[in-house]
C-alpha positions in Angstrom: 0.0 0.0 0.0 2.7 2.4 1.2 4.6 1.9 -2.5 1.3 2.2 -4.6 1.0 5.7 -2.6 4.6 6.6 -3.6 3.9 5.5 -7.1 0.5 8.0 -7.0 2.7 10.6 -5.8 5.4 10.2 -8.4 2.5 10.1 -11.0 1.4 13.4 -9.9 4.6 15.2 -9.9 4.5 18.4 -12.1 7.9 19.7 -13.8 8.1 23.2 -15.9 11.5 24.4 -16.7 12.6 27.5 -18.8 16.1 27.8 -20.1 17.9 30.0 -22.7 18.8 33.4 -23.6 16.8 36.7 -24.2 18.5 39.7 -25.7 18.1 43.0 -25.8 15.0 43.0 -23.3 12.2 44.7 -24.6 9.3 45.0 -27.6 12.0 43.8 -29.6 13.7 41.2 -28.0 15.1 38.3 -29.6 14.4 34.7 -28.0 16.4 31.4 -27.8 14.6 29.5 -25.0 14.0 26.0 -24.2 10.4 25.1 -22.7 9.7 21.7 -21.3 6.8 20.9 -19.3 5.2 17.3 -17.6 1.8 16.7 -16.3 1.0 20.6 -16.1 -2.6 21.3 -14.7 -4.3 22.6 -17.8 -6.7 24.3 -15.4 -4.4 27.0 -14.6 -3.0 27.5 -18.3 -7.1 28.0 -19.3 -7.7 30.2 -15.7 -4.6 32.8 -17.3 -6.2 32.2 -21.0 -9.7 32.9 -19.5 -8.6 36.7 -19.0 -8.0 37.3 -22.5 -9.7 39.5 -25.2 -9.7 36.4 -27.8 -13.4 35.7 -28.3 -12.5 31.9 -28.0 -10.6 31.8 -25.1 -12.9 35.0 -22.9 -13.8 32.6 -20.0 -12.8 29.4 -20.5 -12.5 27.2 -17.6 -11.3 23.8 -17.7 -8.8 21.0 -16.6 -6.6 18.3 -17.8 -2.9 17.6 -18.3 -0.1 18.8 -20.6 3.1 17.9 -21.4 5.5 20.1 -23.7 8.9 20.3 -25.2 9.5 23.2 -27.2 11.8 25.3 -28.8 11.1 28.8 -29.0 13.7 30.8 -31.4 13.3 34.6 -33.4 12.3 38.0 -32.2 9.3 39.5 -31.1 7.4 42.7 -32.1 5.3 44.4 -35.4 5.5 41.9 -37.7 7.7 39.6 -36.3 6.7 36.0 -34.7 9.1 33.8 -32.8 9.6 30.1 -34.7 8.6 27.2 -32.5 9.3 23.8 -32.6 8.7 20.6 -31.0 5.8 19.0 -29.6 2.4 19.6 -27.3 0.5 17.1 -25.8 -2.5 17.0 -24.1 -4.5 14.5 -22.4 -7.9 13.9 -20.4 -9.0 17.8 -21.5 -11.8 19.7 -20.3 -13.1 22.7 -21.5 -16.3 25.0 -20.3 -17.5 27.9 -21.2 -19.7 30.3 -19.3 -23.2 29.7 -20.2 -22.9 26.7 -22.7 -24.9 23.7 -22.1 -22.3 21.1 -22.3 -18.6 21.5 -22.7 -15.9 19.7 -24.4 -14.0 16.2 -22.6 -12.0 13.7 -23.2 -10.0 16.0 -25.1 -6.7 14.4 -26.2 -4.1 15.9 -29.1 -0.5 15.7 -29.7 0.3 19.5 -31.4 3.7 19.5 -33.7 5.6 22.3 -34.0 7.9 23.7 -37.1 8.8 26.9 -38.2 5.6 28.7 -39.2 3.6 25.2 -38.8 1.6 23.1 -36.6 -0.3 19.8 -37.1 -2.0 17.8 -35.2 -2.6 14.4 -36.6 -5.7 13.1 -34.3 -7.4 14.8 -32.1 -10.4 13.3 -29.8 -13.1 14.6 -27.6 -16.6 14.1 -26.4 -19.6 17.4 -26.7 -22.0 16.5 -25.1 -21.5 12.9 -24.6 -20.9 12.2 -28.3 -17.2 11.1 -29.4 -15.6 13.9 -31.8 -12.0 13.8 -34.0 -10.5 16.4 -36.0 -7.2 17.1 -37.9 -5.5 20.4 -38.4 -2.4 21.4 -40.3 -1.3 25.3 -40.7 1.4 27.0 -42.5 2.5 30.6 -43.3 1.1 31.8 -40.1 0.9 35.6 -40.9 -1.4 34.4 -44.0 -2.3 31.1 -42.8 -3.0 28.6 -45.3 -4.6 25.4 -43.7 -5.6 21.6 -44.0 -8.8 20.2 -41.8 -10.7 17.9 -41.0 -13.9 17.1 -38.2 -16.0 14.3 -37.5 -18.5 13.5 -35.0 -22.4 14.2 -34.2 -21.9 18.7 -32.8 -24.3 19.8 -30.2 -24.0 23.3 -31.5 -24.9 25.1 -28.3 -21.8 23.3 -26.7 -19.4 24.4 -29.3 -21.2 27.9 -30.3 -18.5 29.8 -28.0 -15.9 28.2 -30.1 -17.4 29.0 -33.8 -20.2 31.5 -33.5 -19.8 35.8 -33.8 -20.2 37.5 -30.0 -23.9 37.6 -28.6 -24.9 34.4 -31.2 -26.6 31.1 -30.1 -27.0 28.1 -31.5 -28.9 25.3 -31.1 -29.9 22.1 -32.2 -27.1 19.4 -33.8 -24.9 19.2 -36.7 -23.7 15.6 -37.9 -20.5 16.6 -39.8 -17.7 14.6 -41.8 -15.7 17.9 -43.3 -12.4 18.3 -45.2 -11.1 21.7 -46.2 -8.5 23.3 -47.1 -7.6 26.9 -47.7 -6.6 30.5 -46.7 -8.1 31.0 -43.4 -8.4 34.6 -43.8 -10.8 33.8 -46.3 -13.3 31.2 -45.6 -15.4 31.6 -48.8 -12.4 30.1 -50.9 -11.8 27.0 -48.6 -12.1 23.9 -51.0 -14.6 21.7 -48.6 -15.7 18.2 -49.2 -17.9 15.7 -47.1 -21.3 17.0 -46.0 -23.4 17.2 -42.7 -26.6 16.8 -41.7 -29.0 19.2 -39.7 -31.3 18.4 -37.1 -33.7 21.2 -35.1 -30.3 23.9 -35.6 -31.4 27.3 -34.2 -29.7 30.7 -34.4 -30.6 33.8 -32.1 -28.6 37.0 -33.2 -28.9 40.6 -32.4 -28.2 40.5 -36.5 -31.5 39.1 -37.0 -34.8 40.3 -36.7 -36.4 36.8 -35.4 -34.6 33.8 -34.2 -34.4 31.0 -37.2 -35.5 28.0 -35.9 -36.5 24.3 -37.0 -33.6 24.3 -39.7 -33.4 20.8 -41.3 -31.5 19.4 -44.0 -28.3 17.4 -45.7 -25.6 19.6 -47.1 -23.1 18.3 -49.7 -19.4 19.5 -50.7 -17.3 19.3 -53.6 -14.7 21.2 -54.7 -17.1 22.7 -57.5 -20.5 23.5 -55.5 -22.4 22.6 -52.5 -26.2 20.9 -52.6 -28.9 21.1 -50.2 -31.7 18.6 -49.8 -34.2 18.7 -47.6 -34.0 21.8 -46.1 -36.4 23.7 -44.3 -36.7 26.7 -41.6 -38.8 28.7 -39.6 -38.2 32.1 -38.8 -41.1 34.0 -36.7 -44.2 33.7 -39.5 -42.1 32.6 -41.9 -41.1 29.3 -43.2 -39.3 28.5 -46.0 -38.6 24.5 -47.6 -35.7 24.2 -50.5 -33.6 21.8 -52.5 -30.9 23.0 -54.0 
């Protein structure tokens, strides 16, 4: 019994170390620094995110563990963006947001780092209760141009703080199986393929004069067009039924 409780113990150690050099200190500096981190409480990493002005991360709350080795090399201000490489992994993630239904666990990713890159080959997750992956590859991070991929049965008001403009709510569920690829600055000229399916989606905006409710329907992607069977909405009075 005692070792098993020395074993626990050494499972729960947490090690962060920062080594390296920083010259000429200020909005300029230039970095050579080596990060390594083992079973950090994600918890506190989302707690510090939480306070931020990033509508994605405004707060976030959490837990889980990460692990990091990382090389972080270049100089910082206007224009400029340190290079990192190495990798980030993180496992038995939990994310919440204020106000959303459900929240994201089970989250598990390894992140890979190159100059001006990142992929992550697998990553997995339950919303709501329902198993998720996804895929991500970016490049040319001032201008990123990027690879995806998602998979799994959305509860949209879990992941609307995630995907949705400030002040919208969504509802309802989205099955997905989506691949793109593209500029990210530009999402009307992502190449998409795959399709998802929509079941009771709702959307509530201050952009809108009546919430749209009841929307329905199968959407289709190639890299040519998109088709729509099937659909229909509801929007105060209004209701509208299309294929196209």
């Amino acid at each position: 019994r005692l070792r098993a409780r020395k074993l626990e113990r050494r499972e729960r150690r947490r090690e962060l170390g920062l080594s390296g050099l920083v010259d000429d200190l200020g909005p300029r500096a230039r970095l050579d620094l080596r990060a390594k981190g083992a079973a950090i409480d994600l918890g506190q990493v989302l707690d510090f995110l939480a306070a931020s002005d990033a509508a994605a991360l405004h707060g976030i709350g959490g837990g889980g563990r990460l692990d990091f080795d990382l090389a972080i090399r270049g100089a910082l201000g206007p224009g400029a963006m340190p290079m990192v490489s190495g990798t980030l992994t993180m496992a038995d993630g939990v994310l919440r947001y204020p106000g959303a239904p459900a929240g994201v666990e089970g989250l598990a990713l390894t992140a890979r780092f190159a100059p001006d890159t990142v992929a992550i080959g697998d990553a997995r997750a339950r919303v709501a209760g329902q198993p998720v992956r996804a895929a991500l590859f970016a490049t040319r991070f001032a201008d990123p141009w990027v690879r995806f991929a998602v998979q799994g049965d959305l509860d949209l008001a879990a992941v609307a703080p995630m995907v949705a403009p400030k002040d919208t709510r969504l509802g309802g569920r989205a099955a997905v199986n989506v691949q793109g690829s593209g500029r990210a600055k530009d999402p009307a000229s992502l190449a998409l393929s795959g399709g998802a399916k929509l079941a009771d989606v709702s959307v509530q905006s201050p952009m809108l004069p009546n919430k749209v409710e009841a929307v329905r329907g199968d959407i289709r992607f190639s890299q040519s067009r998109a088709s729509v069977t099937g659909f229909s909405a509801r929007s105060g009075k209004s209701s509208i039924a299309l294929d196209a």
